[in-house]
C-alpha positions in Angstrom: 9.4 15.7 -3.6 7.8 18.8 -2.6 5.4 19.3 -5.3 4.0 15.9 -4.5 -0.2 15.8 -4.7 -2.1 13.2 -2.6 -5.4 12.6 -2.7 -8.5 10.0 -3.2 -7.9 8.5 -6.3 -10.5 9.6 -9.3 -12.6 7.7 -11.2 -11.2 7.2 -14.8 -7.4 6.8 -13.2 -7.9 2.9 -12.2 -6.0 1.9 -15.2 -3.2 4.6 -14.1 -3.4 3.2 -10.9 -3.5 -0.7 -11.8 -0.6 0.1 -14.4 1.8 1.2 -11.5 1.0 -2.0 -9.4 1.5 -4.3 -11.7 4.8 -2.6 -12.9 6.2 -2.4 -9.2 5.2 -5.7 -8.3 6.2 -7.5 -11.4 9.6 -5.7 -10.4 10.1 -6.4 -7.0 7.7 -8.5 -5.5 6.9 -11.5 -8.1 9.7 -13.6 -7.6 9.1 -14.6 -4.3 5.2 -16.0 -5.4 4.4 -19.0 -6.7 1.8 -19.1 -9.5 -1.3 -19.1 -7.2 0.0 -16.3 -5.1 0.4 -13.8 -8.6 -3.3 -15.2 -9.6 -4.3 -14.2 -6.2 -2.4 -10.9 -5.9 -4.0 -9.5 -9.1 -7.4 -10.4 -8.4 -7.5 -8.8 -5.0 -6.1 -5.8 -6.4 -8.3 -5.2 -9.5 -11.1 -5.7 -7.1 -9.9 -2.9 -4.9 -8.8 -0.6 -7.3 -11.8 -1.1 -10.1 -14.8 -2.1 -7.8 -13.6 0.5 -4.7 -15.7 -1.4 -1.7 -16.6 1.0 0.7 -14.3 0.0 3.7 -11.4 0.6 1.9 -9.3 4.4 1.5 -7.1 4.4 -1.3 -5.3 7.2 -2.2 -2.9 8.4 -5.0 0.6 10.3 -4.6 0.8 12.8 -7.9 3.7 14.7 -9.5 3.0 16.5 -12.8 -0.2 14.6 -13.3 2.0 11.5 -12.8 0.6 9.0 -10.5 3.6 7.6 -8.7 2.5 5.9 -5.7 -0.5 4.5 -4.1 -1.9 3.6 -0.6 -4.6 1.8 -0.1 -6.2 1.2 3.8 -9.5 -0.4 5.0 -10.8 1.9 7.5 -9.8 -0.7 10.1 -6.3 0.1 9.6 -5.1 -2.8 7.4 -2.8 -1.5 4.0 -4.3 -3.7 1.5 -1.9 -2.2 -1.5 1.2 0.1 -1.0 2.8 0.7 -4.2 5.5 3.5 -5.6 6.7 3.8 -8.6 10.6 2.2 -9.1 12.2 5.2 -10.1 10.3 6.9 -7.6 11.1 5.4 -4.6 13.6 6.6 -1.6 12.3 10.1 -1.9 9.6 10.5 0.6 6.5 9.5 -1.2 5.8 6.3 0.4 6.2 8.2 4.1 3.8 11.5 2.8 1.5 8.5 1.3 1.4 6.4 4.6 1.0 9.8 6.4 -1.9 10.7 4.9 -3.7 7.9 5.2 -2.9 7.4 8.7 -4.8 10.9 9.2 -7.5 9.8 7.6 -7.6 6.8 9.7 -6.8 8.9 12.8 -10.0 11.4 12.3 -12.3 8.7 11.9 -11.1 6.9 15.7 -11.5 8.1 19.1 -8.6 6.5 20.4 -5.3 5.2 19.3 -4.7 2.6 16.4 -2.7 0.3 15.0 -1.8 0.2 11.0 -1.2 -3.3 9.9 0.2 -5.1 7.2 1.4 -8.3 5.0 4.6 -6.9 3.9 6.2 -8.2 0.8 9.9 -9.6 1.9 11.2 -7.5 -0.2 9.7 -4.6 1.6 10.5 -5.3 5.1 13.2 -2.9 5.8 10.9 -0.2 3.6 8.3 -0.7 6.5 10.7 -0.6 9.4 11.9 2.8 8.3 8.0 4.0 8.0 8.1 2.7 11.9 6.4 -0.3 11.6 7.4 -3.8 13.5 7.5 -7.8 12.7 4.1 -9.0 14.7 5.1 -12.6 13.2 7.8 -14.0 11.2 7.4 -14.8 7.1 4.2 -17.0 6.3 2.2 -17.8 3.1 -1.0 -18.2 2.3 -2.9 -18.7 -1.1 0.8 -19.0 -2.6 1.7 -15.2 -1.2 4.6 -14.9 1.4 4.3 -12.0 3.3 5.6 -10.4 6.9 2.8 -9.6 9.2 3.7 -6.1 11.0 2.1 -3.6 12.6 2.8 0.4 13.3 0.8 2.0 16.5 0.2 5.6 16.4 -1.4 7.8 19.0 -2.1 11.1 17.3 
């Protein structure tokens, strides 16, 4: 998608924004939480995406004025939210989305970091292809099961 915009998201696209989490989560990720882990999903992510606290990056991928994927990564390297759109998907906006904020992260260190995550299970394999590894195997937490992996980059 070579038209693809990314940037910081803008204030008046939260509900955009929230809209496409809850769509690609309620499709993909949902079945594998328990009633607690959904309560606790959705609150952590209206806080980031409608409050914005300060340590966190979150950035939109746009096509058309279409927002059809979202990143978002505390400035300690940790992807809070990684979301793109279903009928979006397998065509390079998660990778230019992950890319960016990687940069981002990158000009703000001296050295080397690691990117971590709690992947979904059902993206795993989305996450090895963007280069990152298992650091643990499946846990859960709050109701929310999740792979801890990690990505190190040395640009």
């Amino acid at each position: 998608m070579s038209s693809l915009t990314v940037r910081k998201m803008q204030t008046g696209e939260e509900d955009a924004t929230f809209s496409l989490v809850e769509r690609v989560f309620n499709t993909f990720v949902e079945s594998d939480l328990n009633e607690q882990g959904k309560r606790e999903f959705f609150c952590s992510a209206k806080k980031i995406i409608y409050e914005k606290p300060s340590d966190h990056r979150l950035l939109v991928g746009c096509f058309s004025g279409e927002i059809l994927g979202m990143i978002d990564m505390r400035t300690d390297g940790h992807i809070c939210l990684f979301f793109v759109s279903r009928n979006a998907q397998r065509k390079g906006i998660g990778r230019k989305l992950l890319e960016h904020a990687q940069a981002e992260l990158v000009k703000s260190k001296s050295t080397g970091v690691k990117i971590d995550v709690n992947s979904s299970l059902y993206a795993v394999n989305a996450y090895e292809k963007l280069g990152f590894c298992k650091s643990k195997e499946a846990q859960t937490f709050n109701g929310i099961q999740y792979v801890p992996m990690i990505k190190r980059t040395y640009d």
